[in-house]
C-alpha positions in Angstrom: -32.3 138.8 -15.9 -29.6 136.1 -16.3 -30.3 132.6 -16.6 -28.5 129.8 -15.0 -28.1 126.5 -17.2 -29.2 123.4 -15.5 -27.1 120.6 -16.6 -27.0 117.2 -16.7 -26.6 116.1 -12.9 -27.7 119.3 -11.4 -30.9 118.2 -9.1 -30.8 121.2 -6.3 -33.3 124.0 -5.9 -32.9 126.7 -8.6 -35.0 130.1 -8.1 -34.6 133.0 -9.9 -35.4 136.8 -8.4 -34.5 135.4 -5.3 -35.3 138.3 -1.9 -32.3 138.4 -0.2 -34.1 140.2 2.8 -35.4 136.4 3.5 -31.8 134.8 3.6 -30.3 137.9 5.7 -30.5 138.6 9.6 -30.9 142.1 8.9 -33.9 141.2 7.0 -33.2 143.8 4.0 -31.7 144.6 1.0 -32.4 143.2 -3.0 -33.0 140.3 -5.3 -30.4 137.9 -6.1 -30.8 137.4 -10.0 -30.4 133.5 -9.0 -30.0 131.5 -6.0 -29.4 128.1 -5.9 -29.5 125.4 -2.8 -27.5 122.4 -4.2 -28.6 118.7 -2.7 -25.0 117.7 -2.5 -21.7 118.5 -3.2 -20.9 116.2 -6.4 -24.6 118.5 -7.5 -22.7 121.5 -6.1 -19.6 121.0 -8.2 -21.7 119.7 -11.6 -23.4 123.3 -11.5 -20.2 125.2 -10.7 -18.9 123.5 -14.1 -22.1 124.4 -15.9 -21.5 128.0 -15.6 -19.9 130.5 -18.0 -16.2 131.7 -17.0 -17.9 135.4 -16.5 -20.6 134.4 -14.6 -20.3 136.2 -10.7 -20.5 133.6 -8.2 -21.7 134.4 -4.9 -21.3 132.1 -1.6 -24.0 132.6 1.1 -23.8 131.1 4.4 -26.7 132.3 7.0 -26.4 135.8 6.0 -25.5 136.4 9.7 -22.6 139.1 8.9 -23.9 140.0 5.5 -25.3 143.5 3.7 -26.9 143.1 0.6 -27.9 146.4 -1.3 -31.2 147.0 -2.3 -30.2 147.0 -5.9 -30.2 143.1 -5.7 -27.0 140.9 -6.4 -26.0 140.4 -10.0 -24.7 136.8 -10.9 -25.2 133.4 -9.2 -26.0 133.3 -4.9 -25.1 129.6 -4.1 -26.6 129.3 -0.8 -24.9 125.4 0.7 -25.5 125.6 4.3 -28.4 122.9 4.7 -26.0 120.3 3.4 -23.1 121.2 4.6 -23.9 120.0 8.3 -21.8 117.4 9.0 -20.2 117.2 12.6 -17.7 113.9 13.3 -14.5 112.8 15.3 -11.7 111.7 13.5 -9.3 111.4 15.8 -9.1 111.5 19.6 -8.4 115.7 20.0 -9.7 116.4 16.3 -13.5 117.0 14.5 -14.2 117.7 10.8 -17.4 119.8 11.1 -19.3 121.2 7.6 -19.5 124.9 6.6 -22.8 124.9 7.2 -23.1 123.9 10.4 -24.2 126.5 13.5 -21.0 127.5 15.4 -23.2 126.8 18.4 -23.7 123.6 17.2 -20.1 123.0 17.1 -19.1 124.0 20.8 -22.1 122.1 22.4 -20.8 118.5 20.5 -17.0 119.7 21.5 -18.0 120.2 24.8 -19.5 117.0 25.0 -16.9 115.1 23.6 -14.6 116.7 26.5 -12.6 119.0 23.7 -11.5 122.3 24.5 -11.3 125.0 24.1 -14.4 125.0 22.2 -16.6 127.1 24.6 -16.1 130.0 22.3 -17.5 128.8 19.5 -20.9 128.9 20.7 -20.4 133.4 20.8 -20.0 133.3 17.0 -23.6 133.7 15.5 -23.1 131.9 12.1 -21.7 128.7 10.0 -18.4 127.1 10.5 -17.9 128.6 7.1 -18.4 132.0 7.7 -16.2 132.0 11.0 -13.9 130.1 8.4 -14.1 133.4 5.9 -13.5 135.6 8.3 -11.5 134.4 11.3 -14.3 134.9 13.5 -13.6 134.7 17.5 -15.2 135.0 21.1 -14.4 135.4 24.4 -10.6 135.2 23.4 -10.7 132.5 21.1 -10.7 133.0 17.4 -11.6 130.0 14.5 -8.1 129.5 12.9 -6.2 129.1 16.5 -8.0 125.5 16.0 -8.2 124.7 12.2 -5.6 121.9 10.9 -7.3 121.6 7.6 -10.1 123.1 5.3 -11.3 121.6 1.9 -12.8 124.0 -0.6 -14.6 123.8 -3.9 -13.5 125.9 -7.1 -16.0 127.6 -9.5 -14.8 124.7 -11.7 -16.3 122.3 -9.3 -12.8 121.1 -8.1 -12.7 120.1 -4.5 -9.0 120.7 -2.7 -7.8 120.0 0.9 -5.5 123.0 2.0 -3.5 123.8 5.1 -3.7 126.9 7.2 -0.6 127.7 5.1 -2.3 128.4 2.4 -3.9 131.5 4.0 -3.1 134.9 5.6 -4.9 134.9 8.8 -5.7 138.2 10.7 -7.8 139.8 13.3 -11.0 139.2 11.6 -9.1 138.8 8.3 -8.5 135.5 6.5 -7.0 136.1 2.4 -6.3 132.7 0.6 -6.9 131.2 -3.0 -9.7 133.9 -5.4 -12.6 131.9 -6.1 -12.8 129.1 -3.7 -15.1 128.4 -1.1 -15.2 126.4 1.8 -16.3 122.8 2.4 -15.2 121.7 6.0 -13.0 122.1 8.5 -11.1 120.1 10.6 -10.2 121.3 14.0 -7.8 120.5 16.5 -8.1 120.8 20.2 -5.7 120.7 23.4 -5.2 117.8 25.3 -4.7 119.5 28.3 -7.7 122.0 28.2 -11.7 120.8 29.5 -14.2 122.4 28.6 -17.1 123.8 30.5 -20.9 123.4 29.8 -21.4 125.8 32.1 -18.6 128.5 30.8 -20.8 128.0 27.4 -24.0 128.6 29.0 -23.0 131.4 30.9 -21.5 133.0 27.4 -24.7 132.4 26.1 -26.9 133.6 29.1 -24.3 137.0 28.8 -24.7 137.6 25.0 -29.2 137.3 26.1 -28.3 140.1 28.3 -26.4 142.2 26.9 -27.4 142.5 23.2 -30.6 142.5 21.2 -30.6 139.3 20.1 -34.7 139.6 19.8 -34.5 142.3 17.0 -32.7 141.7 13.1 -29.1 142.8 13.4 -25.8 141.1 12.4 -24.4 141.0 15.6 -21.3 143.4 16.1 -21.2 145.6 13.5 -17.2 147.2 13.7 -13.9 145.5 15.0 -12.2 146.1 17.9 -10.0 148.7 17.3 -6.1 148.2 19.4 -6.7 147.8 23.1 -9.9 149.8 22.9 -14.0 148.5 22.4 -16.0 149.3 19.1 -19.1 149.8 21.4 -17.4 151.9 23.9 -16.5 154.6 21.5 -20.1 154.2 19.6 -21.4 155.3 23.2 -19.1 157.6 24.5 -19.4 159.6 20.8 -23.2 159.7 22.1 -25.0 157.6 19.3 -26.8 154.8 21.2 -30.2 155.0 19.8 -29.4 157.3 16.8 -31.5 156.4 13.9 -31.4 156.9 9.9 -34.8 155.5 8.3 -35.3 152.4 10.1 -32.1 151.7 11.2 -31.0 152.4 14.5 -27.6 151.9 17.1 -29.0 149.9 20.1 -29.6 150.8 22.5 -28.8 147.8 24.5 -25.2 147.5 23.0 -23.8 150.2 20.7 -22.1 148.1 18.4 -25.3 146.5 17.2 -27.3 148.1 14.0 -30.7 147.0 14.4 -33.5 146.8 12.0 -36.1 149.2 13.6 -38.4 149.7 11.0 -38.6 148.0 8.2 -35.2 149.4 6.9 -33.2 149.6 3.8 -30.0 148.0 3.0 -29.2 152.0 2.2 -30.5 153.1 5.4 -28.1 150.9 7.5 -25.3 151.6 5.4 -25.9 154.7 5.9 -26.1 154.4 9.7 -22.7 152.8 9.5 -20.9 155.5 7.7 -22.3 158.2 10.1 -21.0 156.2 12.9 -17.5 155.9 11.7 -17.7 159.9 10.9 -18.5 160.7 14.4 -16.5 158.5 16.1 -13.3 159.5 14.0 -14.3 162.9 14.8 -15.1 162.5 18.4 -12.5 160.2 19.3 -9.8 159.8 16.0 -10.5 156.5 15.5 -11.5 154.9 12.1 -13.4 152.5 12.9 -13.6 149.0 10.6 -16.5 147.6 9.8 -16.8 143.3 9.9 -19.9 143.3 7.9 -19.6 141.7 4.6 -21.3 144.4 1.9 -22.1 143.5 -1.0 -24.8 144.3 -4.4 -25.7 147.0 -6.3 -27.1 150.4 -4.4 -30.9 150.7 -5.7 -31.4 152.7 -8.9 -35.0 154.2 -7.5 
């Protein structure tokens, strides 16, 4: 196993051998090699200097959209979230919010603060950072239709403030500067737009009912393909319920991979390739998965 030097004005939480099936919400999958939980971000940048050049670094958020194989993650899992919480108004139709703060989190303080549209927010099940990495969106609104700034940290420890410019945003896509990570945000808001409590609540109340939010998953598994639904296809290909191991398509919305049974990383990876199989086959559709994959497949 690798160590991790601690240097001089390094104080956060350094484990080594680190379960990543406690730090997932699928609730499987390996051993980071090390994990660490800095206690700020001047901590955060003095151990991103401290490592060799060839070190792999490894950001972690909530693990909300997030695979690890049960071969375990070689390298350094920097896991910033309970610091990173931050939520203020800067200006009168703008926020800076931390990466680690709950998306939920967000909408509720926007709402309350009268800015909008922010109701969608609270459909993304994860950190301002990870809708940040990955352009997440909900009932018609995506993260980067708000963001007017981020600032990011470098695996030297170097902290920058970027534009939007400075990235390729997609559908569920977002390709900027290698080996950066992100900070904060700082969104923007309409002046024109107020939002609803209620519209919020009754997102929420519809995600209770429709999917399993009681059971691990990482909340929809495959994108939207053009002008069609992920789960419709999953369904109409007949696969609700269909199980490998302990993995197992909901039954309760088809685009959801739940942990059944005490399932392996290789089980639901598995589960996801069969799906895309059948539903190119049944349908001609390749489906795209939004899951983040990542580790070394188990050597058992």
């Amino acid at each position: 196993m690798m160590a991790a030097p601690r240097a001089p004005g390094v104080h956060g939480e350094l484990r080594y051998d680190e379960p990543m099936s406690r730090h997932t919400s699928w609730q499987a999958g390996g051993s980071a090699d090390v994990f660490f939980m800095p206690a700020s971000i001047e901590d955060l940048a003095a151990f991103l200097a401290s490592l060799d050049a060839d070190s792999p670094v490894f950001w972690h958020g909530v693990g909300s959209n997030l695979l690890v194989r049960d071969g375990g993650i070689r390298g350094v899992v920097i896991s910033a979230t309970k610091m990173l919480r931050e939520l203020e108004r800067v200006e009168e139709l703008s926020v800076r919010a931390g990466a680690g703060l709950p998306c939920t989190q967000l909408s509720r303080q926007c709402i309350r603060w009268g800015l909008g549209p922010s109701e969608f927010f609270a459909g993304i099940p994860g950190t301002v950072g990870g809708a940040l990495a990955m352009n997440a969106g909900a009932h018609g609104g995506e993260t980067w239709e708000r963001v007017a700034a981020v600032r990011t940290i470098n695996r030297e420890g170097l902290v920058q403030d970027r534009t939007p410019a400075d990235y390729e945003v997609a559908y569920r896509s977002v390709q900027g500067p290698t080996d950066e990570w992100f900070l904060e945000a700082t969104f923007e808001f309409d002046a024109d737009v107020t939002p609803s409590m209620e519209t919020m609540k009754a997102m929420l109340e519809r995600r209770k009912r429709t999917q399993p939010l009681g059971l691990p998953s990482c909340g929809s598994v495959f994108r939207n393909p053009p002008g069609d639904h992920s789960a419709r296809l999953i369904e109409a290909a007949g696969l609700k319920g269909f199980r490998i191991g302990g993995a197992e398509v909901s039954d309760k919305h088809a685009n959801f991979i739940i942990n059944r049974d005490k399932a392996s990383a290789a089980d639901i990876e598995a589960l996801i390739a069969h799906v895309q199989k059948t539903v190119a086959k049944e349908h001609g559709v390749k489906l795209v998965h939004e899951v983040r994959m990542v580790g070394e497949a188990s050597h058992d």
